[in-house]
VEXDREN-2710 file (C-alpha; in Angstrom, 1 decimal):
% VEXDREN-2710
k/r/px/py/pz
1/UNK/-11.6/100.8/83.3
2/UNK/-15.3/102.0/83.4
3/UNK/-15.9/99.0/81.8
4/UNK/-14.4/96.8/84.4
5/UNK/-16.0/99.1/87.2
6/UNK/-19.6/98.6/85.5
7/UNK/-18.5/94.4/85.5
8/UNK/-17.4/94.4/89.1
9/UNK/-20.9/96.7/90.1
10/UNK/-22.9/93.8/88.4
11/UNK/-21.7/91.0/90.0
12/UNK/-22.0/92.7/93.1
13/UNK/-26.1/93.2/92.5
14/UNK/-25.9/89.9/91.0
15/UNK/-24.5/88.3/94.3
16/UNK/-26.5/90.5/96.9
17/UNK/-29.9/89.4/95.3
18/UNK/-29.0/86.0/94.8
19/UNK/-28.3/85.4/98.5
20/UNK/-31.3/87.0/99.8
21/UNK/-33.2/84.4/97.3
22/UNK/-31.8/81.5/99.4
23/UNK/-33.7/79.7/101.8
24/UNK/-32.0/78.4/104.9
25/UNK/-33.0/76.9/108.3
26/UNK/-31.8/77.6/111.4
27/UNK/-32.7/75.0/114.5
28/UNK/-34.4/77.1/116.7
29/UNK/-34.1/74.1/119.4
30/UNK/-31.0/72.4/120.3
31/UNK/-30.6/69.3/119.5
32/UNK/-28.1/68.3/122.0
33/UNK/-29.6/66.2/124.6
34/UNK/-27.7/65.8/128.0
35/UNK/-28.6/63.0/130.4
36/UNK/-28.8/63.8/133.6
37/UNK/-26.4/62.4/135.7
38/UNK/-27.2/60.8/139.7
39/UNK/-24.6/63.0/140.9
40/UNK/-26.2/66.3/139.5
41/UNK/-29.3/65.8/142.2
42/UNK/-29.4/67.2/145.1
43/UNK/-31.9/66.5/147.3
44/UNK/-33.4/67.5/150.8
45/UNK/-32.4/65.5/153.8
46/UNK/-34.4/64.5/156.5
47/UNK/-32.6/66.1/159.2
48/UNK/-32.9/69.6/157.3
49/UNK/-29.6/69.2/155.4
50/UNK/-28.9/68.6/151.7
51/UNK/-27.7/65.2/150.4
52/UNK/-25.3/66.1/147.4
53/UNK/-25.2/63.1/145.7
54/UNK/-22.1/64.4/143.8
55/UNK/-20.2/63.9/147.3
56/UNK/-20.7/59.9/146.5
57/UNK/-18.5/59.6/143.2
58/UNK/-16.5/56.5/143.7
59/UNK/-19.0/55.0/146.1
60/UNK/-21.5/52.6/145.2
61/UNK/-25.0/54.1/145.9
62/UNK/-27.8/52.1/147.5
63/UNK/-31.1/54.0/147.2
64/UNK/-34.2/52.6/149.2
65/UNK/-37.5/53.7/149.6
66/UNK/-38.4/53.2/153.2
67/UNK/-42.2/53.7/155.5
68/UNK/-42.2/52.9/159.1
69/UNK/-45.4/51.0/159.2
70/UNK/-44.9/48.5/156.9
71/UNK/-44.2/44.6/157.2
72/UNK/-41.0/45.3/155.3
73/UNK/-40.0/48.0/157.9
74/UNK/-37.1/45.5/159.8
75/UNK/-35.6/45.9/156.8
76/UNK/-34.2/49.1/158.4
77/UNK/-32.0/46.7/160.7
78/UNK/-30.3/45.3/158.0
79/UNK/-30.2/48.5/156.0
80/UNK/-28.2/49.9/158.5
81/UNK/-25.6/46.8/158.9
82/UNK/-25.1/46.2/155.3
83/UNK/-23.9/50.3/155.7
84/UNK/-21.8/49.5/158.5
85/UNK/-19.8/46.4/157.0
86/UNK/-20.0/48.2/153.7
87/UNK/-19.7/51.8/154.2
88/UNK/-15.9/52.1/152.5
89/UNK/-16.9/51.5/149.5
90/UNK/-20.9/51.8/149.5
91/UNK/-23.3/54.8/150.6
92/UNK/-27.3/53.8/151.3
93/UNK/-29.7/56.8/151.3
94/UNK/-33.4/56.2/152.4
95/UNK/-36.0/57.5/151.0
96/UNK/-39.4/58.2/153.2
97/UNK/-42.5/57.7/151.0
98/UNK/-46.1/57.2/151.3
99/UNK/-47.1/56.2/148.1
100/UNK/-48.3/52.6/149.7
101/UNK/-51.0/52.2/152.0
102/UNK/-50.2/55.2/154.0
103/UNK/-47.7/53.6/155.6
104/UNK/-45.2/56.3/156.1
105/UNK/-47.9/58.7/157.4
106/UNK/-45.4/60.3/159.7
107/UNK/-43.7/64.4/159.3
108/UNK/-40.2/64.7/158.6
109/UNK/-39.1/64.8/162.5
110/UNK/-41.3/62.3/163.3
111/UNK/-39.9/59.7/160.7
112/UNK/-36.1/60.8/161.8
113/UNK/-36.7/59.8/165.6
114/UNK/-38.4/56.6/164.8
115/UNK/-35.0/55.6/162.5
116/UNK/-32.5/56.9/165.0
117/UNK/-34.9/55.4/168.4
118/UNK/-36.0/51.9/167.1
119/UNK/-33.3/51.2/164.5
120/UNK/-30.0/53.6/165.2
121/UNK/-29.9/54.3/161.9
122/UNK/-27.2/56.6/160.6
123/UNK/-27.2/56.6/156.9
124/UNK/-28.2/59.3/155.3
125/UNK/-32.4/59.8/155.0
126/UNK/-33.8/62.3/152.7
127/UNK/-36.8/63.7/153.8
128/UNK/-40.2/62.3/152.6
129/UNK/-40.8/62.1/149.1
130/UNK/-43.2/60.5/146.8
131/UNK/-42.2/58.1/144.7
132/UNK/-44.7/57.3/141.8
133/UNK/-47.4/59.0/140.2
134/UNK/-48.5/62.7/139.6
135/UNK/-45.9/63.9/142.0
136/UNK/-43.1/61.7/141.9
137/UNK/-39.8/63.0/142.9
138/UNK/-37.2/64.1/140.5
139/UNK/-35.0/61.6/141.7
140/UNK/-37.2/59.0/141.0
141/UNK/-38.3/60.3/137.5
142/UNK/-34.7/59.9/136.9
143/UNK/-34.6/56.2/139.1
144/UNK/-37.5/54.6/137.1
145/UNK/-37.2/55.7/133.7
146/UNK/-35.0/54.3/130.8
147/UNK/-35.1/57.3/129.0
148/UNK/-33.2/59.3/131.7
149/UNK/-31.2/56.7/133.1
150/UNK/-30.2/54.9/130.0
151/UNK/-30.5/51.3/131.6
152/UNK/-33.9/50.1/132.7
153/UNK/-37.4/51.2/133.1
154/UNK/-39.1/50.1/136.5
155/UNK/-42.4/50.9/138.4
156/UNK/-41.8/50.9/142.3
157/UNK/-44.7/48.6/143.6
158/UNK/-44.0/48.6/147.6
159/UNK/-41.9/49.8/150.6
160/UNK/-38.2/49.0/150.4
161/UNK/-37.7/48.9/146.5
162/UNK/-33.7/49.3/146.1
163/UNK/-31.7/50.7/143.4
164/UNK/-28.2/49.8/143.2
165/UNK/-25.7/52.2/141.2
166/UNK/-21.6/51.4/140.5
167/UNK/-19.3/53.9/141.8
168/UNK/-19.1/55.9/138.5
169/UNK/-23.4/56.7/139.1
170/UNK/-24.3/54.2/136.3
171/UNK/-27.8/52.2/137.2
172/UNK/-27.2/48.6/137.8
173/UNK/-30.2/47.2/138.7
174/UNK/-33.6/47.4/140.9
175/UNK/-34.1/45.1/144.1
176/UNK/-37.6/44.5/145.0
177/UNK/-38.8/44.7/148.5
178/UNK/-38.7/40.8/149.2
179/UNK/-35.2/41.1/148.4
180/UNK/-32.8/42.2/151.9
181/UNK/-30.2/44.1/152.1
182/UNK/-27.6/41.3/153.7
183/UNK/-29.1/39.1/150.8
184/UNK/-26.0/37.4/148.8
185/UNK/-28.3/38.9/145.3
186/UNK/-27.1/42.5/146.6
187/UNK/-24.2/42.2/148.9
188/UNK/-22.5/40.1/146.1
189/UNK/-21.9/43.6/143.8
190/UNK/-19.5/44.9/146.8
END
């Protein structure tokens, strides 16, 4: 028995010292990776809400950025009609930016009479934003990059860019500024 006890005690040390001789790794990062999803932002709107863009699910999502002193600014007319024919089954949000030729120079309240006196606009506007460089917005990091979007990268070159996104917040596609709102290329996904 002293035998067997002297055996079992052996095995024991043997086991203890060969384990603390084993070298292991442990991930001290994680390596899952979640993309984040349109409907996770949440963004400020330009009448001092939020826009929840979680509240669109089953819409299709029209994202624009917008100025008020630009040639492309009548675009705001159509804007708001291609919302009003489409507004079951799409959702447009503007985006106020200044990123091109100062041509949304305006404040927040400033921007929202101008849409609401000249064009009766009553989709929903964020307030202003920038949308490329140093201080792009979070949104837009996410808009124009394939690495967060999964679909396409893109570099917003004027007023009145438009993203179009399916009713489950996939990308589709980008719509530069010559292309309007009524235009068969966009109204043709509704």
């Amino acid at each position: 028995m002293i035998k067997l006890v002297a055996i079992s005690s052996i095995l024991i040390a043997l086991t203890i010292q060969a384990n603390k001789n084993v070298n292991t790794y442990t991930p001290k990062t994680k390596t899952n990776i979640t993309v984040k999803s349109i409907y996770d932002f949440k963004v400020d709107g330009l009448e001092g809400d939020t826009i929840d863009f979680a509240t669109f699910k089953g819409k299709k999502i029209l994202i624009v950025n917008t100025a008020s002193k630009c040639g492309y600014t009548s675009q705001y007319e159509e804007l708001q009609k291609c919302y009003d024919t489409y507004k079951d089954k799409l959702i447009i949000v503007g985006f106020p930016a200044n990123n091109f030729g100062a041509q949304e120079p305006g404040t927040n309240a400033e921007i929202k009479e101008f849409c609401k006196k000249k064009y009766e606009v009553s989709f929903p506007m964020a307030a202003k934003i920038s949308v490329k460089g140093k201080d792009m917005a979070p949104i837009y990091q996410w808009l124009c990059n394939k690495t967060q979007n999964g679909v396409l990268d893109v570099e917003v070159k004027w007023n009145f860019g438009k993203f179009l996104l399916d009713e489950k917040g996939n990308l589709l596609t980008y719509f530069p500024s010559k292309v309007t709102p009524m235009s068969a290329e966009i109204t043709n996904n509704f």
